[in-house]
C-alpha angles and dihedrals in degrees: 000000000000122000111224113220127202124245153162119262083194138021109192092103102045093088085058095048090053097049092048093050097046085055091036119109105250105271114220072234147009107239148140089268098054088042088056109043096020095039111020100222128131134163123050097005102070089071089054097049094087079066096053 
């Protein structure tokens, strides 16, 4: 059976992701949630942010 793996359909904002997160307070975890009202991103990231 094959594994899915998560991925980014785009990748334009994932500079931006990693620049907010490296100024962003820790989270007592990386959700939807953080990535919305900390980071600001929405779109093609949050399937990626299991990964993070």
């Amino acid at each position: 059976m094959p594994v899915q793996l998560p991925y980014l359909s785009s990748y334009k904002n994932l500079q931006t992701l990693f620049d907010k997160i490296g100024s962003a307070k820790i989270p007592e975890s990386f959700t939807h949630a953080f990535l919305q009202s900390t980071i600001g991103l929405k779109g093609s990231i949050p399937p990626a942010a299991a990964v993070l």
